[in-house]
Every structure is written in structure tokens, then in C-alpha cells.
C-alpha angles and dihedrals in degrees: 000000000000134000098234118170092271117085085208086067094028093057107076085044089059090049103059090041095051096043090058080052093095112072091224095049080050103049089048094054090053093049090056092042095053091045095066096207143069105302121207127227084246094049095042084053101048088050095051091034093227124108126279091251096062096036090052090048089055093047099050087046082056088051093042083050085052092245094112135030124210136202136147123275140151098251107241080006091273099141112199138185108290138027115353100239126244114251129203128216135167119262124236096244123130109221125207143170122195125164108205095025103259117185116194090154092067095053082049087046080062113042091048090058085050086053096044080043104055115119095179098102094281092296086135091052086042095055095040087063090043090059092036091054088038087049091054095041079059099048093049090046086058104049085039097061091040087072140013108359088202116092112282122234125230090269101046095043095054091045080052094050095046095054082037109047081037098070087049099062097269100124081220108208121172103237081189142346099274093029121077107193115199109218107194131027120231088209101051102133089044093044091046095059099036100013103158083053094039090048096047091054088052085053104055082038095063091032088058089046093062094047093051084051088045094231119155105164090061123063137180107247121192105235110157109198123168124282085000142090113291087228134067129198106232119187107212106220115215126228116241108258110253093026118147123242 
């Protein structure tokens, strides 16, 4: 969704806006992004440590503002004697805000179709890579700077990506200790129309990223996954020098 100079089209976006304005309705809506799977009522109240009538009546104001969507099933599908429960999950909508209307992705509508269009023997999709990779050089070499100049460990070098690629849109977890899983792409409309090009981009972005940190134990792997990056964040773990096969 998009604020566009009609209220008739302005009107879903406020809502949603307005409806993350209170800071319960807010925290509850975190909490059931960052599950990644159908929420309860229950659940949704304990996290939030207020009864399941008020948190059921906040839910259901977040479904009302598009940002979840509800339906009834049996939570970890153990049905049990009685009324299946209602879940919560988030929706797919992109919400945005924009006064005046501003529209980048258009421009990046644009410029991807420029890209899927070359017939120069792939020279644009080349160069797109080039800058992606060079955008990302440019990011690493900034955070990196921000903390410890020395070269960064494994360890170090993920924690770095995740406050990093956070504040970009990412939604960073650690899968595992030596594994950074990126949870949201920033680029979904754009993937989803072109995704082996987008992808690629991501790639060379978060490539570039690594090697701006100076981080080679870590690399960027193409792993596409469903409602996630198409990227992970994989620390290669060295083998002590002298170990036995």
C-alpha cells in the first residue's frame, strides 16, 4: 500500500500507520513477526503479559489496519477437545507512507526492466553486479570503520552484519552460531518479478559487504527459502592447524 493524493487511496496506508501508533498494539505485532508462524491469542497475551481479552481485541484492531491476517487452527496442529483457536500471522502488504507521494520503486521498476532488456551481451546485468558488489564494498568499509579497524573474526563479523544489515530492512536472526539468516528482503516486489537477477544483485551486495568488513571466514551463500532473503551469512570455521582427519 501506498499514500497516494487521493484519501480514498491514502486511507488503508493511515490506518496501518496509525494503528502501530500505540506502543501495545506495537510490541504485539513484533513479537508475531519475529515468531514466524501462526501466533495464539494466548500466546500473543503472555508475551505481551496482558489478558487474552485485551490482547484479542488488539489483534483483531491490527487485522482490521491489514498488517495480520487471522484464521482458526489448532497451534503446532494438536487439535484438542473444544474450539479450534484463532492464530495470527503477519500479511503480505507493503506499507508505506509518503507525503508528498514519492515513487523510487518505480524508477527501480525501470531500471530492472533496462537490465532484463540488455542485448548487449549482458554488459547492463554485468555492471549492475559491478556497482551492487561496489555499494556493498562501500557499506562494510563503513561499519567497519565505525568499530575495531583490525580484521574482524567470524564471530565478530556476523554480530556486525546483523546491527548492520538491521537497520537496512533485513530482519538479521542467527539460525545458528556460525549461520546469519536474513528474514525479509528489502527487494521483494522487484525479486519477485525478476528473482534469479534480483538475487544476484543481493548477492554481489552482501558479497561486497564482507569484503568491506574484511571478513574472509564469513561469505555471502545463496540460499532462497520462502518469505525470506535469498541470501544467508555463513562463518567458515577453520580447522585447527595439525588436527587429524
Amino acid at each position: 500500500m501506498r499514500i497516494e493524493n487521493t484519501d480514498a487511496e491514502a486511507a488503508p496506508a493511515i490506518t496501518a500507520v496509525a494503528a502501530l501508533a500505540d506502543d501495545l498494539r506495537r510490541r504485539m505485532y513484533g513479537f508475531i513477526r519475529d515468531a514466524r508462524r501462526p501466533v495464539s491469542r494466548d500466546e500473543a497475551a503472555a508475551a505481551a503479559g496482558i489478558s487474552r481479552r485485551l490482547a484479542a481485541f488488539h489483534l483483531d484492531k491490527l487485522v482490521d489496519a491489514g498488517l495480520l491476517q487471522a484464521r482458526y487452527e489448532a497451534v503446532g496442529g494438536i487439535r484438542k477437545v473444544g474450539r479450534t483457536p484463532k492464530v495470527y500471522e503477519p500479511t503480505d502488504e507493503d506499507i508505506r507512507v509518503s507525503i508528498p507521494a514519492r515513487h523510487p520503486e518505480l524508477l527501480a521498476d525501470i531500471l530492472l526492466d533496462t537490465v532484463l532488456t540488455d542485448t548487449e551481451d549482458g554488459h547492463a546485468r554485468q555492471r549492475a553486479m559491478q556497482v551492487a558488489a561496489r555499494r556493498g564494498t562501500e557499506l562494510g568499509t563503513a561499519a567497519r570503520d565505525r568499530g575495531r579497524p583490525e580484521r574482524l573474526d567470524a564471530e565478530h563479523t556476523l554480530t556486525v552484519a546483523e546491527q548492520t544489515l538491521a537497520a537496512r530492512g533485513f530482519e538479521p536472526v542467527h539460525a545458528t552460531p556460525t549461520c546469519l539468516r536474513l528474514r525479509n528482503c528489502p527487494f521483494h516486489p522487484l525479486a519477485r518479478k525478476a528473482p534469479e537477477l534480483v538475487c544476484g544483485i543481493n548477492h554481489a551486495f552482501l558479497t561486497g559487504f564482507l569484503t568491506g568488513l574484511d571478513a574472509p571466514h564469513v561469505q555471502a551463500v545463496l540460499a532462497p527459502r520462502p518469505g525470506h532473503c535469498c541470501v544467508e551469512l555463513r562463518a567458515q570455521i577453520p580447522t585447527p592447524t595439525g588436527a587429524e582427519l
